[in-house]
N, C-alpha and C positions, 0 to 999 in steps of 0.2 A: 825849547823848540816851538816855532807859532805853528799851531793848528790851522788847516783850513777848515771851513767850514763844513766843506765835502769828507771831512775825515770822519769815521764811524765813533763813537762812542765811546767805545772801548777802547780806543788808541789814547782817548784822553784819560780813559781810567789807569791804562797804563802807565801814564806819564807823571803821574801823583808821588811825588819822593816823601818816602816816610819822614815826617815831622816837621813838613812845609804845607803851608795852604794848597787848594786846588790850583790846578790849571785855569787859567781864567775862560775857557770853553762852556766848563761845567757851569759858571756863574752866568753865563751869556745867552749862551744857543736857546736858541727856541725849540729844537729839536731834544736837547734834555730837557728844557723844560717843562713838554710834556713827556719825553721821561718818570720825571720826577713825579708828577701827577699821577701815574699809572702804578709806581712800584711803592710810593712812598705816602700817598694820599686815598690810593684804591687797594693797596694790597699789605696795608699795614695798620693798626689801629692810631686812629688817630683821635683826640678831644675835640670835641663839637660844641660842647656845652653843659650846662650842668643839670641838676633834677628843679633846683629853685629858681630857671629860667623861665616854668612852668607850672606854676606852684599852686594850680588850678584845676579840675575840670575844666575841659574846652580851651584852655591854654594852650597856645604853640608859636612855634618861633621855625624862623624858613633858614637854613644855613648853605649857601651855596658854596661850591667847591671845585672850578672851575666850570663843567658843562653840568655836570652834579649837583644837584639842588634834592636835599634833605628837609622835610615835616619832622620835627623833635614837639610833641605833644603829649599831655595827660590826659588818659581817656576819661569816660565815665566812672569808674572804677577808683581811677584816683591810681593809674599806673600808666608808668611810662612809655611811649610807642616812639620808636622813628621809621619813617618809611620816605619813601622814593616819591617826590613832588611833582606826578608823573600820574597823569589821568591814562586810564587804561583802555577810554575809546579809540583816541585818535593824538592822546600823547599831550594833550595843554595842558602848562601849569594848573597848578590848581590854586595854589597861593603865590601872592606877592612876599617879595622880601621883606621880613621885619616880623614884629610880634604882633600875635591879633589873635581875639576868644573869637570860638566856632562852636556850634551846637553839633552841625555835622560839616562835611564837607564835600563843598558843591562846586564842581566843575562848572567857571562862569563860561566856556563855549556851549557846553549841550546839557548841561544840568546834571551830569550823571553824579549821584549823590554818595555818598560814602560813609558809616560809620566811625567813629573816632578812632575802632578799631582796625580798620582799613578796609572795611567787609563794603562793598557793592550792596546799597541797599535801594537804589532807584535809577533807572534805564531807559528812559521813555519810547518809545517806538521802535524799540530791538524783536517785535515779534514774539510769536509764545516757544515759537527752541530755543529761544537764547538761555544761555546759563551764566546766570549770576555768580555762580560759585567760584568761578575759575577766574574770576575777574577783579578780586580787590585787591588794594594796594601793596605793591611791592616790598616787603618790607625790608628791614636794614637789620643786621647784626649788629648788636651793643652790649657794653655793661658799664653799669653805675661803679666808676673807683672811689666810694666814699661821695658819692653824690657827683661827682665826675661823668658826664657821659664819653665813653668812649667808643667809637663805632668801625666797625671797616666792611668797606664795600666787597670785596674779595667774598667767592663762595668757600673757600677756605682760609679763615681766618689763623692768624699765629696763635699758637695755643701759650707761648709763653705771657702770654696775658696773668694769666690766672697767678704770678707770682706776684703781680702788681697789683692786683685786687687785695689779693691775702694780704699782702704788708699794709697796705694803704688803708686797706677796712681798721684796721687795729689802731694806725696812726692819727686817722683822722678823724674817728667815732664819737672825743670829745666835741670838737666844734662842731658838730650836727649839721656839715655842711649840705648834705639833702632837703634841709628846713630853712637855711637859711635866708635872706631878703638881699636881693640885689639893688644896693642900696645908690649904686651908678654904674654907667655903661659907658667906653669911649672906644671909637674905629679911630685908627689913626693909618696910613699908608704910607709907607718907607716905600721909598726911591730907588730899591734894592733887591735883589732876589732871596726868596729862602733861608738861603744857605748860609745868607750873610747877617741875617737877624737873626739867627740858631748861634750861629758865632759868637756872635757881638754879647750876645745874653748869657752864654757859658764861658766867659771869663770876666773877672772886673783891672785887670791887668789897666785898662783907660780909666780905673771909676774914681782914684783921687782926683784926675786931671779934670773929668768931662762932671761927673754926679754930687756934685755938694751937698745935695738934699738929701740923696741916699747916702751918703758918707755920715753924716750923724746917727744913721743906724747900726750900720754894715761895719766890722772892727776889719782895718786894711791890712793888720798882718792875713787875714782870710785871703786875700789878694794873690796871694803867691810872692814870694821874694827869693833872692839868689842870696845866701846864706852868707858866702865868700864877704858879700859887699858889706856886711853888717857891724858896725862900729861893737866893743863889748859890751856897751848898757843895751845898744839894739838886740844884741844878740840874749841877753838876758830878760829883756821883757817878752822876746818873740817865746825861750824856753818857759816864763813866765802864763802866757798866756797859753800854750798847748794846754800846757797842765793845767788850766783852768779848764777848758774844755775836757779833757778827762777826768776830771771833776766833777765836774756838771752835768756832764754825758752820766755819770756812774750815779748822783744821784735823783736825775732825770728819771732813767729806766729804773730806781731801784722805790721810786715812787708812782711807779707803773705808766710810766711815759717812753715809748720805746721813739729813741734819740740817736742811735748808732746810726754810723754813714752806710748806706745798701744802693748798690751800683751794678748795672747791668748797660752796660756801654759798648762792648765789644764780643764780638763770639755768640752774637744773641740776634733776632726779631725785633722784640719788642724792646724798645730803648728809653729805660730811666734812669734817675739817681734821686735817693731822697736822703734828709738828714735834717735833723733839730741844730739849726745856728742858733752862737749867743747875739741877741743884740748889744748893740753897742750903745754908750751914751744913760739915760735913764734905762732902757732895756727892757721896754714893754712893749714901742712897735714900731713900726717905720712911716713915721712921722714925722713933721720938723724936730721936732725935741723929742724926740723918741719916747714920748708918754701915749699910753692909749688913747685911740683918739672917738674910743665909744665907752661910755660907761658901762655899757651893759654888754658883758663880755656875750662869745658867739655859743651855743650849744649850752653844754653843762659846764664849760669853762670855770672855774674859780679863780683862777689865778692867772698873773700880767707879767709873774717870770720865767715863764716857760719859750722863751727865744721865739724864730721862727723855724715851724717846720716846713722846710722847703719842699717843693717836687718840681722836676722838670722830664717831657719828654722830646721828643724828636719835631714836636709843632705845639709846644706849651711852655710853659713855668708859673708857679705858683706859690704863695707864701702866704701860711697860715699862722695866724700868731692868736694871742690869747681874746683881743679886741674886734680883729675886723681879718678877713683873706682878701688875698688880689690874685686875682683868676686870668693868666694871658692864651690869648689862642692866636697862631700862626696861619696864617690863609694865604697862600699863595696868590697872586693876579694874573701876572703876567711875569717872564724873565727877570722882569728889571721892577715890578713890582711888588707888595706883600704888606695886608692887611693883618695887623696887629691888634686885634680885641682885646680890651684890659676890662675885668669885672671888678665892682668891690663890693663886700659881702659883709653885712653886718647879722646880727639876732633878727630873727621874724620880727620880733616886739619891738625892735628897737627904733627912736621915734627921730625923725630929722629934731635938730635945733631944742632937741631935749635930750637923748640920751647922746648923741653925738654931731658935728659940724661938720656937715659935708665936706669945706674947703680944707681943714684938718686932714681930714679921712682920706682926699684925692691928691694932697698936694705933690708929697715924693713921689710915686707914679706917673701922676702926668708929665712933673716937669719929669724925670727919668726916660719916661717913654717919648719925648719929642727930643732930648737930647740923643739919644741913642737912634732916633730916625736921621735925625742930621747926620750921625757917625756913619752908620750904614748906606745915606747916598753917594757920601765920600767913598766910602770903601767901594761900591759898586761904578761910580765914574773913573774909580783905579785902573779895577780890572778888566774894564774897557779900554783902557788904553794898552797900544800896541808895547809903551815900555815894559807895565806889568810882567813879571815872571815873580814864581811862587816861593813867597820867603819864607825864611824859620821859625816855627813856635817856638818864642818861649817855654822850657823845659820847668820852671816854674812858675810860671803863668798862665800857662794855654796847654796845659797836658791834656785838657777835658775836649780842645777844638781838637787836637790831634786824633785822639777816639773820636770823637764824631766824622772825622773825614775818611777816616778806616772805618769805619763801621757805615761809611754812607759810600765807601766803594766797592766794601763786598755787598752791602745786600744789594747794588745794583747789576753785580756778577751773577749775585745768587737769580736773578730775575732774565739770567741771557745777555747782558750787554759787554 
């Protein structure tokens, strides 16, 4: 049934048949749009960035987030601060978008000065009652997940946070990604809303047909397949390879590397799944030829077979492998658009064009992430059109979109809609 545009919200949450994509409303309206922004970007933790974006005193980087604009800086101290880019005169930015060292921070309208810490340290012609105290920088709720910054704007944050700290502190402790060097940065913008780059990134259901590049990593029985269809040699390398991952999994963990699949997708706030994949191919990392593409592994690392451990949230994914990680952060624009941050993270030490080849290090990613913006404006010029009506997941393919589309209808219930 087409929605008009005048219909409430909720009419379209209602309209969501279990185990079919949304309603093309949800994908569209400007009015969920900012929705979306308010339950899902203000009232939920979301990744912003990491600790080694910052890897300085005086370091800081400006993340905006619709009308929202976050300071993620290192103080003096050599600790982490995020606060609200929001001078507490008369309301001027205080910074421009992008990265830039700062001694303190000085509101270029009227000068009013700030320390790193957000403290009001100069005020010029406020009079001798004015009080300093009540006036420094607004700050932001966060926590580092293994050098992850996670933040939410909300003065009551989800508390189921803290399962994701715990698992992710233990997971990710070898690659010392708090230390790490961000060794490249790419903004790319999909032609798409949100929902539909969240999609597209929790299945590979399209990644034989669309990712070549990733397909020399990535093994496509992980893909999902329909059992029924599988000839008997398929069906014995698919039994073939489970048991390798149970395998591997067994003695992954049993050499102190915890590798089991841990999933919080439905029934929950905070929305993850993480899990050690095998690489495919050579099986070191995700690369054209799946060999490491840095000599000098990340953290305390020793070893290049230990797969990729993956994490993905509800405005991220991630994959950490023994060599290098690729860091994505989701940023919404507009309805129809969404900025896709991809980081890539090598060792502090490690040196361009001697420990490792940039072009190496960036290649699957990029092309990855421009293919998949191509997939996504498709997908989004769909569901714009008046034919669109919401077809079936895949029950072996896209089990993961299906939870995400329940779990992205109730916590918009959960919030009144």
């Amino acid at each position: 049934m087409l929605q008009t545009f005048a219909s409430p919200i909720s009419a379209l949450l209602d309209a969501r048949a279990e185990g079919h994509s949304l309603p093309a409303g949800l994908y569209t309206r400007e009015d969920v749009f900012e929705a979306d922004l308010e339950v899902f970007f203000r009232r939920h933790w979301i990744c912003i960035g990491l600790e080694c974006d910052v890897p300085e005193p005086g370091d800081a980087t400006v993340v905006d987030i619709g009308k929202t604009s976050l300071i993620l800086l290192r103080d003096d101290d050599g600790e982490i601060r995020v606060m609200h880019n929001v001078c507490r005169h008369r309301g001027a930015r205080l910074l421009d978008a992008g990265k830039t060292i700062v001694s303190k921070l000085v509101c270029p309208y009227h000068t009013w000065t700030y320390e790193l810490t957000g403290e009001l340290s100069y005020a010029p012609h406020m009079g001798k009652g004015f009080d300093k105290e009540c006036r420094s920088l607004k700050p932001v709720t966060f926590k580092s997940v293994g050098g992850l910054i996670y933040a939410c704007l909300s003065d009551n944050p989800p508390e189921d946070i803290d399962r994701l700290v715990e698992i992710m502190a233990e997971r990710l402790s070898p690659y010392d990604i708090r230390n790490a060097k961000v060794a490249y940065e790419s903004d790319v913008i999909e032609q798409g809303n949100w929902k539909l780059t969240i999609e597209n990134n929790r299945e590979c259901y399209h990644c034989s047909a669309n990712h070549p590049e990733l397909c020399v990593s990535f093994v496509d029985l992980d893909f999902g397949f329909d059992p029924e269809t599988l000839s008997p040699e398929d069906r014995a390398q698919a039994e073939e390879h489970f048991s390798l991952y149970e395998e591997r999994t067994r003695l992954w963990e049993a050499d102190g590397y915890p590798s089991a699949a841990v999933e919080q997708l439905v029934d929950c706030t905070t929305n993850f799944r993480t899990q050690r994949l095998i690489i495919s191919g050579a099986g070191e990392s995700q690369t054209p030829d799946a060999t490491a593409a840095s000599a000098k592994l990340l953290g305390t690392m020793s070893r290049k077979d230990l797969g990729d451990m993956h994490l993905w949230g509800h405005n991220s994914w991630n994959h950490f492998m023994g060599d290098h990680a690729v860091v994505a952060i989701v940023i919404p624009v507009s309805a129809d658009k969404t900025l896709v941050r991809t980081k890539w993270l090598v060792h502090k030490d490690a040196v361009e064009g001697v420990d490792y080849d940039l072009e190496k290090l960036t290649n699957v990613w990029i092309a990855t992430t421009d293919q998949d913006a191509e997939l996504v404006a498709r997908s989004h010029a769909g569901v714009e059109d008046p034919a669109y009506v919401p077809g079936p997941y895949s029950p072996f393919s896209e089990t993961n979109l299906d939870k995400f589309a329940s779990w992205y209808i109730d916590r918009m219930r959960a919030h009144g809609y």
